[in-house]
N, C-alpha and C positions, 0 to 999 in steps of 0.2 A: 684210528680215531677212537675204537672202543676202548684202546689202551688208554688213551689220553683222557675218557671221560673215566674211565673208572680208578684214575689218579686222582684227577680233579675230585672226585665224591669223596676218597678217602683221604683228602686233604685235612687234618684236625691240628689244633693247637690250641691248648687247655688256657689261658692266660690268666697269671698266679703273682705276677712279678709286685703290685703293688694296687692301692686301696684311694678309694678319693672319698673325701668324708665330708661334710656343712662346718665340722667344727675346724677343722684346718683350714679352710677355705679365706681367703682373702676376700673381703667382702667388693672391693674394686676388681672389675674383671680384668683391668686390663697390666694390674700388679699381678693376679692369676696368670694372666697370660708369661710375662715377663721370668714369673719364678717357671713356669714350666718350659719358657723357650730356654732358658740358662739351663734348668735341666737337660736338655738335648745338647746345648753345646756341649757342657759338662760330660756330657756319656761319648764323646764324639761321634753323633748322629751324621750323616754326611747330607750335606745341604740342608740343614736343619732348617733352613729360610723358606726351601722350595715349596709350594703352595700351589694349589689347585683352584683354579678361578672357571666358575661357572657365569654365562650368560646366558641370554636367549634371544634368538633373532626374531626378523619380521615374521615369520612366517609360525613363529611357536614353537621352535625349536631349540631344545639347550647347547649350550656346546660346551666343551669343557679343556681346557691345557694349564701347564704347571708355569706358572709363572715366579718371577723373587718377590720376595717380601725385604722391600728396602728399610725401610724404616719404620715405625710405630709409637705412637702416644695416646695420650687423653683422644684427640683427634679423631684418630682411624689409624689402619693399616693402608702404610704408601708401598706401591711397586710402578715400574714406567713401562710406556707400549710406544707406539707406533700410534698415532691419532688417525693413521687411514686404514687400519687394521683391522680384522674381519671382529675382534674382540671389541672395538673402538666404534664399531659401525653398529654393534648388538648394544652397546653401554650408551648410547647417543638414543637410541630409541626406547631402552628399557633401561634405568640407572640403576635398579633393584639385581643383585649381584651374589653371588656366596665365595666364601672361599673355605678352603678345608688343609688343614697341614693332619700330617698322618707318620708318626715316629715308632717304627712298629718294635724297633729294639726298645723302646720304654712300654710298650702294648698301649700307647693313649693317640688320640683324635682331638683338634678341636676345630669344629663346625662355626662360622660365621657368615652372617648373614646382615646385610643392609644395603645402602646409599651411595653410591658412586659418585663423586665432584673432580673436577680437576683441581691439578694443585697449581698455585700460579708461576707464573712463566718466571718468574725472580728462583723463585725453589728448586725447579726443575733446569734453570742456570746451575744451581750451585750443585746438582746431583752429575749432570753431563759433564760438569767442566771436571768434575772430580774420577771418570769414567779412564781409563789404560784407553791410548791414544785411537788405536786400531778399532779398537767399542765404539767409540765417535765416528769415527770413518765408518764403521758397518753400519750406523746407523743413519748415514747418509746415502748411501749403495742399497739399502735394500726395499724393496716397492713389497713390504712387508704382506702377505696372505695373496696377493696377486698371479697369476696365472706362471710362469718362465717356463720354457722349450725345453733348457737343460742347464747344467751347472754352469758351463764356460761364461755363461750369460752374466750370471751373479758376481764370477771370479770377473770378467772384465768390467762390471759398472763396479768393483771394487776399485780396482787396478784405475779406473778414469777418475775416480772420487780421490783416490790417492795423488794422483796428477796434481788436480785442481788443488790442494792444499797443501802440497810440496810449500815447505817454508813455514804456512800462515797453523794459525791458532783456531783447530776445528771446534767451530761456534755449534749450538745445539738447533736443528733445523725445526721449522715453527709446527712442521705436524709431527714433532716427539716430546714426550712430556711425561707427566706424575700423574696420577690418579689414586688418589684420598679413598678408601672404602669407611664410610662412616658406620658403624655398627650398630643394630637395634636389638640381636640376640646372639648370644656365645656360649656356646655350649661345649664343656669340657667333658672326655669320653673317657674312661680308666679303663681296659679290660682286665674281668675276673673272671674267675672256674663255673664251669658249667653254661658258660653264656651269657649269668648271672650280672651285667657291664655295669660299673657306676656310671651315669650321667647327670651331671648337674648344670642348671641352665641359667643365662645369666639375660634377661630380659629388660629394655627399657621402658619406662612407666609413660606417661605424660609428662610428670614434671621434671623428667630427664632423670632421675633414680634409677637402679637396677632392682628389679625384682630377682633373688634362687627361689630356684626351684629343680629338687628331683626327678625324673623322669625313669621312667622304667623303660630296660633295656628291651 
């Protein structure tokens, strides 16, 4: 254990690779966003989509798993759950949400934060039907964040789900869907030398304008 923490301490990594400036900056956060996720595809980030979704349940508690970032616009950023899922059950009672993408071969972060809606049932037809056939099945088989004894259990309400739709066109079941993250603040993270981090932050006003602003790291 003493080894492991006195690794841990002497963990360092100077971050040099690149700079985030006001003057470069796209004044739309969500063209920001857009040019920096291309830049992760571009470098071949691997699951450059994957993203970190925080909640908080009844009891005051956060929780946190990496969920996909399916799609994104003016809107929000969309990913889909399970509507009876322990994330689904936290977003029902508190809609106030973050999510975090973190591409450590570029050395950059970006933090958001807002408003969770559903997306409607038409939208999230057209994202399931478009899902590899077996995705649909799993998402019928599985009593998502739920208690199970052991695997065999999962593998046979697979295997039963598969039965039942031998032949037929697996339709999208009514507690799976889209979830809309509307955003009120976006803040992009560059790391530099010395700890020194650019952060620049992208704020919505009142009259639905973005405020930047710099923050110190």
């Amino acid at each position: 254990m003493e080894d492991i923490q006195a690794h841990i301490n002497g963990l360092r990594h100077d971050f040099s690779k690149m700079s985030l400036d006001e003057d470069t900056l796209n004044a739309n956060p969500f063209k920001q966003f857009e040019i920096w996720f291309q830049a992760a595809i571009d470098s071949k980030v691997p699951e450059p989509n994957a993203m970190m979704l925080s909640t908080v349940n009844a009891q005051n508690y956060p929780s946190s798993r990496i969920v996909l970032l399916r799609n994104f616009s003016a809107k929000g950023f969309v990913f889909y759950s399970n509507y009876e899922s322990q994330k689904a059950k936290d977003i029902e009672l508190n809609n106030a949400v973050s999510i975090l993408f973190f591409w450590p071969e570029l050395e950059r972060q970006i933090r958001i934060e807002g408003k969770i809606i559903k997306q409607t049932a038409a939208e999230s037809d057209i994202y399931f039907n478009a899902r590899p056939r077996n995705s649909r099945l799993g998402a019928w088989a599985s009593p998502q964040s739920e208690k199970i004894s052991n695997r065999k259990i999962l593998d046979d309400l697979f295997q039963k789900v598969e039965k039942e739709f031998e032949g037929k066109e697996v339709t999208r079941p009514d507690w799976w869907g889209g979830y809309v993250l509307e955003p009120e603040r976006i803040e992009f993270w560059q790391g530099r030398p010395n700890r020194l981090h650019d952060r620049i932050c992208y704020s919505k006003t009142f009259n639905s304008n973005w405020e930047i602003a710099r923050l110190a790291p």
